[in-house]
N, C-alpha and C positions, 0 to 999 in steps of 0.2 A: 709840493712840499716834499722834501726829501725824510726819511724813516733816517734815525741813527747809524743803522749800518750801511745803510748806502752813503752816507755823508762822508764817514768814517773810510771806506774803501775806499770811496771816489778819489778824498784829499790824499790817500796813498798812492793813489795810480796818477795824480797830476804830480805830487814831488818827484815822483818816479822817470817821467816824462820830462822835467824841465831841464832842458839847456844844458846846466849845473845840475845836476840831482845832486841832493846832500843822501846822507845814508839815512835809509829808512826803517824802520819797524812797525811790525805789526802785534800787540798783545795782546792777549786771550785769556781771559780767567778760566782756566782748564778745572777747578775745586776748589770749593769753600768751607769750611766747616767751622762751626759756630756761630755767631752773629759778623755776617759781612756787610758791607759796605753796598756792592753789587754782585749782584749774584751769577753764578759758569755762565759762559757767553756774551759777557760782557766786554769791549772792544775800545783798545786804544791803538792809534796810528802816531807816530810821533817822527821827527827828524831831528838832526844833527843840527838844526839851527834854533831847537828851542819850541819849536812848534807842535803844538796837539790838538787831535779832536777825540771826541770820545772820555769815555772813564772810568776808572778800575777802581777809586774812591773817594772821596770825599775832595781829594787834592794831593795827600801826604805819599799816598804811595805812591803817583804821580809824579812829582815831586824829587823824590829819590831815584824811583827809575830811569829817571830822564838825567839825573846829573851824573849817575854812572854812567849810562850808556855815552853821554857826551865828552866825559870824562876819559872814557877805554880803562873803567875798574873794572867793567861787565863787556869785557869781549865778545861781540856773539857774532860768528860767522855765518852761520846756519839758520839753529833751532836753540836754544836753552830755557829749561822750568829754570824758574825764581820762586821761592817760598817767602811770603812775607808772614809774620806774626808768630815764628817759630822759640824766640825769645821773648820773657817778659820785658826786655829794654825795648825790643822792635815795638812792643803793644802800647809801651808809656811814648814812647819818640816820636809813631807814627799815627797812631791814634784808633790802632785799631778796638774797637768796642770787644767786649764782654772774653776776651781772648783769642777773637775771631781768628783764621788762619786760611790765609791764601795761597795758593798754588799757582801762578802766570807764567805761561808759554813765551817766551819772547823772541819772534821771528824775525830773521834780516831778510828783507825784501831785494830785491832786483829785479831791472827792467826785463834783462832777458830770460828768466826763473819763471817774475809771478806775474808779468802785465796778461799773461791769457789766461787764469783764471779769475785775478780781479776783473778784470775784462766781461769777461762770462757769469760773473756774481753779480756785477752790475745790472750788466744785460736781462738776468732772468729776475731782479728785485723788479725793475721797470716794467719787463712783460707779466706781471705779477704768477711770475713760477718760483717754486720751491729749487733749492740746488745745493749739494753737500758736498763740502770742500773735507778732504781729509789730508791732515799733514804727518809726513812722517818725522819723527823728533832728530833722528841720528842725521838724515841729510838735508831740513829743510824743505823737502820736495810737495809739492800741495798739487792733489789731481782732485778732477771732480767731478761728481756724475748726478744726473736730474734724479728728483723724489716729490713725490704725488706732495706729502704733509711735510710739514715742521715735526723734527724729529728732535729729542733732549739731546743738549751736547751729551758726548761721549771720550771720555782719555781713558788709557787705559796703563800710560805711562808710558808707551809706546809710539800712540800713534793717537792723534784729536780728530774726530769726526763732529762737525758743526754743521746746520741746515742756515742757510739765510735764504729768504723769502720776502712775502709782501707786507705791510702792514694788513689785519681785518679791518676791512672797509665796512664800515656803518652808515647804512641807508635810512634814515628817519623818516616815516610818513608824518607830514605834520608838523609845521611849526609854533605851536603852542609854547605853554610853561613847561611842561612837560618835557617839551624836545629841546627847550634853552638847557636843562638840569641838567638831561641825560649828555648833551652834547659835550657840556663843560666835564662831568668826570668823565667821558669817554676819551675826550682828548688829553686829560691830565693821567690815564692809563693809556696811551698812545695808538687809541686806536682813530684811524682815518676818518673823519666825519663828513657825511653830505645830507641837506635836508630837502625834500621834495614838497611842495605844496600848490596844487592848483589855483589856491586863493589869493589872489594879491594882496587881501584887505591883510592875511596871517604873516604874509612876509614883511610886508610895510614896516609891519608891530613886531619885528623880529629884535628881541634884546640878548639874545645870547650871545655865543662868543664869533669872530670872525670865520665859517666854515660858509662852502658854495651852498647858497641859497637855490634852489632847481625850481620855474615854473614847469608845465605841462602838464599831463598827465604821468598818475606814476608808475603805471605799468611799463611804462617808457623808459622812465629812468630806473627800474629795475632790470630792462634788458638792457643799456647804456650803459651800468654804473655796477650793479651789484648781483651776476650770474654767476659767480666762479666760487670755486669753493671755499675762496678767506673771505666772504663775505658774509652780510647781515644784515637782515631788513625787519624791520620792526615797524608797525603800525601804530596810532596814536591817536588819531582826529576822533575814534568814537561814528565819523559818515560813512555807509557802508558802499555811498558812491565813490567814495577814496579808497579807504579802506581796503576793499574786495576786489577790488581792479588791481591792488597792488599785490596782493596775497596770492589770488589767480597765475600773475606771472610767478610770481617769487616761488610759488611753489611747485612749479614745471622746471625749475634751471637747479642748480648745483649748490647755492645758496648753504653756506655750513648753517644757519640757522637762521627760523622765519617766525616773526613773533609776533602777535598779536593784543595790544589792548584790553581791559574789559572784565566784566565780573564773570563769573558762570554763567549765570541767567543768559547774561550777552553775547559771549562764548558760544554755547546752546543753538541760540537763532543764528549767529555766524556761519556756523557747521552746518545746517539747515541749506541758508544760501547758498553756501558753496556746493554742498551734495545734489541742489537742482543747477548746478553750472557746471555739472558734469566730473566735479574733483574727484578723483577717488580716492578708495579711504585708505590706499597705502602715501598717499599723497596728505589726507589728510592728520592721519598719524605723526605728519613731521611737524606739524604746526606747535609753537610754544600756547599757549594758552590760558586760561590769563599768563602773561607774559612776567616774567620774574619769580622774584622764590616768596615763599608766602611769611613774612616776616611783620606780620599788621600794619604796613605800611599805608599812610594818610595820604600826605602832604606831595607834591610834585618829587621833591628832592627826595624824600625817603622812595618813595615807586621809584624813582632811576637808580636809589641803591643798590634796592632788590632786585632791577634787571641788572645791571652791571654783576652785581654775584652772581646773578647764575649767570652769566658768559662765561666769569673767572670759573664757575662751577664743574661748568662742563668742560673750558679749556683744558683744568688741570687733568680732568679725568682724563683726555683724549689722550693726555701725553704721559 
């Protein structure tokens, strides 16, 4: 399954490539301020015959940007910002909410310009690496160099520095209610879902949403699936012959975060296991515990609330 920016590039570097290339663009929400639509870094590819992936709103600005460009009202040889929501007509016409106001980069692509860094953005989303493309506004020009993390766009009015990367892949031990809950908002916040479960009987009875089902063991599929640092493993079954097998690897590899099931009390005796299987306790320290933010959560769905917030919790912090 392809992440939106890789969709998004790729359809640029096949228009680009074809027979016929029509004229291409690449847009960027480079600033937002007040209530937007989608927020900096947001990505639309479009062509000369009409065609887009990607999206900068709702439709409207979409919409108009595409029938200038098609038009040559909006000449862009290059590089050119576009503001949209600078009039109150632009906010009544186009629909922008509460007077929101955009700022979009709108770049002319070419084969012989931009195919080796879309190229290479491609390349390193797939090898799941981080990679930051900066474009200079006055000539178009976009170079790029690797980066450990996801860095926040950057413009400066000058010049746009953007990270594209992998999707956070999430490792679920467990297929329970639990893991059906969390899997469906993880996916509707776009993160990667895979579920491990040695039990056949818990997969059989799997009603959540369509994500790869994993037998084996899951220390296994934690060194297969989720070692690298956009990753996440979380535990769930409550058996500490899953459980601990999983947690053991997840917390030897590079894992951005390794989370755990469970009240205190159980928590408690976990750490117990693990400190006679040798974990140490710098290793220990990484571990979530009870896993999520403590919001008195009941019911399956609210527990996956409260883990999904603290992901967003900490992601924001990171950035």
């Amino acid at each position: 399954m392809q992440i939106p920016d890789q969709a998004i590039l790729g359809s640029a570097l096949h228009w680009l490539t074809e027979a016929t290339a029509p004229p291409v663009w690449l847009c960027t929400i480079v600033a937002a301020q007040g209530s937007s639509p989608r927020p900096p870094g947001a990505l639309l590819a479009c062509n000369v015959r009409g065609e887009q992936v990607g999206s900068l709103s709702g439709g409207c600005i979409e919409e108009d940007l595409l029938q200038r460009l098609q038009s040559g009202v909006l000449p862009v040889a290059r590089a050119e910002l576009i503001e949209y929501g600078v009039t109150a007509e632009q906010n009544e016409r186009l629909g922008l909410p509460c007077g929101g106001r955009l700022q979009v980069l709108v770049q002319r692509l070419t084969l012989e310009r931009d195919r080796s860094w879309l190229r290479a953005a491609l390349d390193a989303i797939a090898a799941r690496r981080c990679l930051r493309r900066s474009v200079a506004l006055d000539s178009g020009a976009t170079v790029t160099a690797a980066q450990e993390h996801h860095a926040p766009l950057r413009f400066d009015g000058h010049t746009l520095d953007q990270t594209f990367g992998p999707q956070m892949r999430l490792l679920l031990v467990g297929a329970g209610q639990l893991g059906q809950s969390l899997a469906e908002l993880a996916l509707a916040m776009d993160y990667e879902v895979l579920v491990v479960d040695p039990r056949p009987r818990m997969r059989e009875q799997w009603q959540g949403p369509t994500v790869p089902l994993l037998g084996g063991m899951p220390d296994d599929a934690v060194r297969e699936h989720a070692s690298d640092c956009h990753s996440i493993v979380i535990t769930l079954t409550h058996d500490p012959r899953i459980d601990d097998m999983a947690l053991m690897e997840a917390l030897a590899t590079d894992a951005w975060y390794v989370g755990a099931l469970g009240s205190r009390r159980t928590t408690e005796k976990r750490l117990q296991r693990l400190r006679q299987l040798d974990i140490g306790e710098d290793r220990l320290r990484a571990l979530h515990a009870p896993v999520g933010l403590d919001i008195g959560s009941k019911t399956p769905l609210e527990i996956a609330v409260a883990i999904m917030a603290e992901l967003v919790q900490l992601r924001r912090a990171r950035q």
